[in-house]
C-alpha positions in Angstrom: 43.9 -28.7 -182.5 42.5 -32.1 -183.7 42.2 -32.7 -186.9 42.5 -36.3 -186.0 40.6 -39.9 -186.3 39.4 -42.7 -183.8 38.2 -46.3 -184.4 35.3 -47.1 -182.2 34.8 -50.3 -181.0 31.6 -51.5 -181.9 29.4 -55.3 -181.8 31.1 -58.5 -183.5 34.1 -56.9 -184.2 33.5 -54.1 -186.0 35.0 -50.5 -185.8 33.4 -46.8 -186.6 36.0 -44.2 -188.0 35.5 -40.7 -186.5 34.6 -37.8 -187.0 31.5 -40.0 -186.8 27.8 -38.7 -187.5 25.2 -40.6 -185.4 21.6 -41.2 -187.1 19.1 -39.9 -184.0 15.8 -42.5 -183.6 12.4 -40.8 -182.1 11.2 -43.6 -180.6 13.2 -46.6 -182.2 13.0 -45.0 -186.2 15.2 -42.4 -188.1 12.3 -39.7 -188.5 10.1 -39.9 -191.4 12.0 -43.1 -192.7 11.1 -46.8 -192.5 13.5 -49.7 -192.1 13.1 -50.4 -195.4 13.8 -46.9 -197.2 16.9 -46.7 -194.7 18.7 -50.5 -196.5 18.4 -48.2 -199.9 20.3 -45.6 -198.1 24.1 -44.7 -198.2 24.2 -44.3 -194.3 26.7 -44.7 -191.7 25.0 -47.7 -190.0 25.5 -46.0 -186.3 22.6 -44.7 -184.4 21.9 -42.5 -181.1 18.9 -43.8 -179.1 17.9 -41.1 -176.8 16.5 -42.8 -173.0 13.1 -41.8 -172.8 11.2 -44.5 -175.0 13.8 -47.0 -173.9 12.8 -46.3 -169.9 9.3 -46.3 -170.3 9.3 -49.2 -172.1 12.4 -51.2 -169.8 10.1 -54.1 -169.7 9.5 -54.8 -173.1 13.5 -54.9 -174.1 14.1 -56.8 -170.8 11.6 -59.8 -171.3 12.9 -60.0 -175.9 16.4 -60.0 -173.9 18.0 -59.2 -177.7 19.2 -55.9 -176.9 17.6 -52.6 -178.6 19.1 -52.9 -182.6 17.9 -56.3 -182.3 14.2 -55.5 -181.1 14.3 -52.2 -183.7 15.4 -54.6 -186.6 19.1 -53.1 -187.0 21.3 -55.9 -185.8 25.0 -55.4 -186.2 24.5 -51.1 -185.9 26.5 -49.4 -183.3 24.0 -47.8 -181.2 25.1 -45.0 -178.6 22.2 -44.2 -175.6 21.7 -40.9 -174.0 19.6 -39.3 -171.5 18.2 -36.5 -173.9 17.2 -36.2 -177.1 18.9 -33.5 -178.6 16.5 -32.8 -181.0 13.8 -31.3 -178.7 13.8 -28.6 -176.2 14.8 -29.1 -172.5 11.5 -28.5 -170.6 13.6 -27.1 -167.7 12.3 -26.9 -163.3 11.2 -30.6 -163.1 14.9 -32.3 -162.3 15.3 -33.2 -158.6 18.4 -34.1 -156.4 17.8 -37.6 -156.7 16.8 -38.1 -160.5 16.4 -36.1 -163.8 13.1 -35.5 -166.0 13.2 -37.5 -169.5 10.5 -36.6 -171.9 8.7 -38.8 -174.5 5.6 -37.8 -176.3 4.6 -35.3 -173.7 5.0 -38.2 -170.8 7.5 -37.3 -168.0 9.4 -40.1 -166.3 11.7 -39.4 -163.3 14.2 -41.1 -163.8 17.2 -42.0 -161.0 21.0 -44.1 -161.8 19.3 -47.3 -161.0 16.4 -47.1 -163.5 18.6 -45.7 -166.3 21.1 -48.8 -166.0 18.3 -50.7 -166.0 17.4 -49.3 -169.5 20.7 -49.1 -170.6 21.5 -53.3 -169.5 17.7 -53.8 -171.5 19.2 -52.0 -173.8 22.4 -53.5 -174.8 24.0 -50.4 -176.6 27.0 -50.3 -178.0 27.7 -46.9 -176.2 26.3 -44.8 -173.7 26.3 -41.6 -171.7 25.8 -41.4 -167.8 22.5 -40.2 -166.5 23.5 -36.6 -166.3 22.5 -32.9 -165.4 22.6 -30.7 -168.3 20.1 -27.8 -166.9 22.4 -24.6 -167.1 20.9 -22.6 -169.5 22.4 -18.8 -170.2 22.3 -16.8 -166.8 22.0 -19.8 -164.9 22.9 -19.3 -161.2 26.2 -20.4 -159.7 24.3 -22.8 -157.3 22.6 -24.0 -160.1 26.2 -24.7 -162.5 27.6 -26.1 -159.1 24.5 -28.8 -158.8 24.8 -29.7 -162.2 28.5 -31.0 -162.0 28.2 -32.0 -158.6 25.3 -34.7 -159.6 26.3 -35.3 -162.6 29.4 -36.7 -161.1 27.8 -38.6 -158.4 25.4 -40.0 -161.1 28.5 -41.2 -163.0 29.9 -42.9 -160.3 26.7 -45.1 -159.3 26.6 -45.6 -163.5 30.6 -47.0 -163.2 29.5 -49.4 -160.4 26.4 -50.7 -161.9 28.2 -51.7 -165.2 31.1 -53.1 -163.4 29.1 -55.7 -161.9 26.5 -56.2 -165.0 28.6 -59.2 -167.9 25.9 -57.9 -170.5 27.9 -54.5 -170.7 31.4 -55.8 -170.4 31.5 -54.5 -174.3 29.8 -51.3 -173.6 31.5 -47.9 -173.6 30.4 -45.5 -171.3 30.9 -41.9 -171.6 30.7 -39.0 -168.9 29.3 -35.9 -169.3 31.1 -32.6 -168.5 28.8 -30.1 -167.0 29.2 -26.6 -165.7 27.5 -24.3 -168.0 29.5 -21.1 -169.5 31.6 -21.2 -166.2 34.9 -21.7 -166.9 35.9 -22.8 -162.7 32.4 -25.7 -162.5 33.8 -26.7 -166.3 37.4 -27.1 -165.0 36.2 -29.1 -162.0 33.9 -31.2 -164.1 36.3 -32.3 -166.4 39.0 -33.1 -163.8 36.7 -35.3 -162.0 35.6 -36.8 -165.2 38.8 -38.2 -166.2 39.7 -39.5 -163.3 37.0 -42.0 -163.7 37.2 -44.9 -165.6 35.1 -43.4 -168.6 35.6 -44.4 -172.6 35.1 -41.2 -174.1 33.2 -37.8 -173.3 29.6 -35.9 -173.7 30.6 -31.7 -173.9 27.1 -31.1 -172.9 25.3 -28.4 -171.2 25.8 -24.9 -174.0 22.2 -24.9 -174.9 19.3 -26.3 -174.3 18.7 -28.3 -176.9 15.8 -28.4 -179.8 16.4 -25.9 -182.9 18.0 -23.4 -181.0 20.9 -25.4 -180.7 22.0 -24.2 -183.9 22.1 -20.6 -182.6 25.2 -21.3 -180.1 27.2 -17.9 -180.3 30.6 -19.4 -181.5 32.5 -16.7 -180.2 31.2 -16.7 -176.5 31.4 -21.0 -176.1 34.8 -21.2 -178.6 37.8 -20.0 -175.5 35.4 -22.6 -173.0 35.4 -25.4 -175.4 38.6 -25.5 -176.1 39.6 -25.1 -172.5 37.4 -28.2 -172.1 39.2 -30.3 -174.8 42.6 -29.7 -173.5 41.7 -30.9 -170.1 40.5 -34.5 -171.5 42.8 -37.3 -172.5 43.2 -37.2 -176.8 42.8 -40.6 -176.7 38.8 -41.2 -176.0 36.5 -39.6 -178.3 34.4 -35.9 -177.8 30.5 -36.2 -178.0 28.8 -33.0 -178.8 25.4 -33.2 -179.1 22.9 -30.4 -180.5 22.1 -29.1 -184.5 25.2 -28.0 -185.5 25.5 -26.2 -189.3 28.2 -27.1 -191.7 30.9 -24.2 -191.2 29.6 -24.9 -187.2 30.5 -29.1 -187.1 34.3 -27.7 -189.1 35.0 -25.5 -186.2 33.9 -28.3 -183.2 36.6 -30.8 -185.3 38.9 -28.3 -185.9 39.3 -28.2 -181.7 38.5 -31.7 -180.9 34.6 -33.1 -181.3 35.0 -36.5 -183.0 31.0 -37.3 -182.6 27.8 -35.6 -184.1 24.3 -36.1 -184.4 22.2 -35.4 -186.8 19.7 -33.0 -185.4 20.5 -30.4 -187.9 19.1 -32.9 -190.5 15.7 -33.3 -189.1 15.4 -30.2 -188.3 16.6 -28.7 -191.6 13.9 -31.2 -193.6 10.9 -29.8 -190.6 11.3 -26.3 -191.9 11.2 -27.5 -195.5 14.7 -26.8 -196.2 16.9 -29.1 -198.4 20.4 -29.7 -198.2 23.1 -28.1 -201.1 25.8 -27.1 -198.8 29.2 -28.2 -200.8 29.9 -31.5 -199.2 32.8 -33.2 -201.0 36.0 -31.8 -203.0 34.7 -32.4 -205.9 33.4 -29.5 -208.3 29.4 -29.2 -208.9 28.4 -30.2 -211.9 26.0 -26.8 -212.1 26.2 -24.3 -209.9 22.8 -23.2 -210.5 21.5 -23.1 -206.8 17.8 -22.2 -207.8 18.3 -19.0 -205.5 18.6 -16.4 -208.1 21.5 -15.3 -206.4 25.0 -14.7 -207.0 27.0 -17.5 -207.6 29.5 -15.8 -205.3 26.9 -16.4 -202.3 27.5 -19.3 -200.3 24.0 -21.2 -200.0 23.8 -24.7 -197.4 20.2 -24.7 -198.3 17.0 -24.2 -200.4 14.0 -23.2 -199.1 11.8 -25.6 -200.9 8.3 -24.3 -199.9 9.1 -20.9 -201.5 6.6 -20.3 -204.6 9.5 -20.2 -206.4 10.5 -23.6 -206.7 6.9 -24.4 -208.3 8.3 -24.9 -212.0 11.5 -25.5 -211.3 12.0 -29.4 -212.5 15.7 -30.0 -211.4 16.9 -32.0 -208.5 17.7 -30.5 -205.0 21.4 -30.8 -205.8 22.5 -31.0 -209.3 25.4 -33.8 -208.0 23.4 -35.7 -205.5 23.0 -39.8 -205.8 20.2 -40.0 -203.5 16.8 -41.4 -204.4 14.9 -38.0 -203.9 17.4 -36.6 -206.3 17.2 -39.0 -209.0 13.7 -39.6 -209.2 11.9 -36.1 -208.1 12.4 -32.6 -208.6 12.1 -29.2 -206.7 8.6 -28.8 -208.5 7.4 -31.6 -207.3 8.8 -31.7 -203.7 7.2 -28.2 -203.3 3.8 -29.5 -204.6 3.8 -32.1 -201.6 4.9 -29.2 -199.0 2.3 -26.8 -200.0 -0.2 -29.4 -199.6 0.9 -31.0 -196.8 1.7 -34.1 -198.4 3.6 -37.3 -196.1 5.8 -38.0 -198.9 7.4 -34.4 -198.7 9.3 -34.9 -195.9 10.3 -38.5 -196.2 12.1 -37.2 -199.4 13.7 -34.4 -197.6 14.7 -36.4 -195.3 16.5 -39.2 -197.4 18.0 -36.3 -199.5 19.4 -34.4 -196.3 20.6 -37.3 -194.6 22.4 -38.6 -197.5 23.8 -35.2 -197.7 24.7 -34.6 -194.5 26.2 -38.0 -194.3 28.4 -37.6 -197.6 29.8 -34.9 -195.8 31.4 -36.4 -193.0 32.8 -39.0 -195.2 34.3 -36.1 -196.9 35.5 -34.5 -193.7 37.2 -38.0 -192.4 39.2 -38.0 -195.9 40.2 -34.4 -195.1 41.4 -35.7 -191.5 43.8 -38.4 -193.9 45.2 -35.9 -195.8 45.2 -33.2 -193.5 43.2 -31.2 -196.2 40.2 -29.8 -194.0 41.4 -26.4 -195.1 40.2 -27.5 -198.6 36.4 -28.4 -197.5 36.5 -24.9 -194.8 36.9 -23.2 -198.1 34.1 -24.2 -199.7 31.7 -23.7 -196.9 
């Protein structure tokens, strides 16, 4: 299906377009970037705040009373809030009936429907997910697929009644998760229920476990379940999918139905040193010397920038990029800061990946206009 748009409502009148890429904060910042380096950015000002930091620090947001953009000096941003961060492995055994394990800096907090909301009314977002239950990892038992829904559900339902009766999220969109694993009977269930509940849009959660080896998902094996999934749910309310998700990957999730990303795959991309080249407009490359030494024929998303090879190469990461790492540092030098462990390296990874990564779904939101996705597929 879908190759389709949404507006999201979001603060003081303003709307989001989807497909929509969501900037993740680690504890209230974009990794590796300050609020300053982020104004000279070219960035979708919309933002995923995963729960941890926000519950352990409830207090804090509750007695400021300005909401979380506010308190993190990005007023205006759409912010979306959800139980995980995507970004780092699932530490799995340590949920319980009544509540679910969030992690932050190596601190555990159980955390039940009452003391989310809590967060989440501190909080203010503009969006957010339902405490859920996302622990069915490959080979998962049945009885475990089956408590994951069935909580999940019940979790969403305390959620719906808390924000009914709390004025500071009249404006907030929530969004259920649907659960169940790789099993297609506990994924038909869950996303019955689901719509049946008042809900703004949905989370497809629950294919992996999160961290790096999101990006592994076996296309294949989740594709038939996924889109199973997304014919059950209404068209109308936006598809979360959460996890680090590859260029040719995020084509085929919109190419079925996902209208929201994250952008795990960028920080973890600019961890392992890599920077961004993946084609990500229409347009054609002004050289396409991808400093690989490989044929041109080869399709390349990234450069390995701690390779040796890179050491005397004084071009930018992409010959076409507007970025600040682009236009005022080279591969040479980038490589100098990796190999000796330099701050700077990453910080100009990460500005040039981001920018990259966003570029592209601007790209892929014109393609959804002019029903030219086709075009970008092919050059991927």
């Amino acid at each position: 299906m879908s190759r389709r748009t949404h507006l999201l409502p979001g603060p003081y009148g303003q709307s989001w377009t989807t497909p929509l890429l969501l900037t993740s904060l680690k504890g209230g910042a974009v990794p590796h970037l300050t609020k300053e380096t982020l104004a000279y950015m070219e960035i979708e000002p919309a933002f995923l705040a995963p729960a941890a930091p926000i519950v352990q620090q409830t207090e804090v947001l509750e007695k400021y009373q300005k909401g979380l953009t506010s308190f993190l000096g990005l007023p205006h941003q759409f912010s979306l809030m959800t139980p995980l961060d995507p970004s780092v492995p699932d530490r799995p055994g340590f949920h319980t009936q009544k509540s679910v394990a969030l992690w932050h800096n190596g601190n555990k907090t159980s955390v039940t429907p009452e003391m989310y909301m809590r967060g989440v009314i501190a909080a203010q977002p503009s969006a957010f997910v339902a405490l859920c239950d996302s622990e069915t990892p490959v080979g998962a038992s049945n009885k475990r697929k089956g408590k994951a829904v069935s909580k999940s559900l019940d979790f969403l339902d305390r959620c719906l009644l808390m924000k009914a009766s709390e004025p500071r999220l009249s404006d907030s969109l929530i969004f259920g998760a649907i659960e169940g694993g790789y099993d297609a009977q506990c994924r038909a269930f869950s996303a019955k229920e689901t719509v049946q509940r008042p809900v703004d849009g949905f989370l497809i959660d629950g294919f992996h476990t999160n961290g790096v080896t999101s990006g592994d998902l076996i296309w294949s094996d989740a594709q038939p379940l996924l889109q199973s999934i997304l014919k059950a749910l209404p068209d109308s309310k936006p598809r979360l999918y959460q996890g680090s998700c590859s260029p040719k990957m995020t084509l085929d999730l919109i190419e079925i139905g996902i209208d929201m990303f994250e952008s795990s795959y960028v920080f973890h991309e600019t961890e392992a040193g890599h920077g961004l080249i993946f084609p990500n407009t229409l347009k054609p490359v002004t050289s396409p010397d991808n400093g690989c030494h490989a044929s041109l024929d080869k399709k390349v998303d990234f450069l390995d920038l701690k390779d040796p090879q890179f050491k005397d190469d004084f071009s930018p990461i992409h010959q076409s990029c507007t970025c600040y790492s682009c236009r005022k540092h080279t591969r040479a030098y980038i490589n100098h800061l990796l190999a000796t462990k330099e701050m700077l390296g990453p910080v100009l990874l990460m500005i040039h990946n981001l920018h990259h990564y966003q570029i592209f779904f601007r790209t892929i939101r014109e393609c959804c206009e002019t029903d030219s996705i086709s075009a970008l597929r092919a050059l991927i």
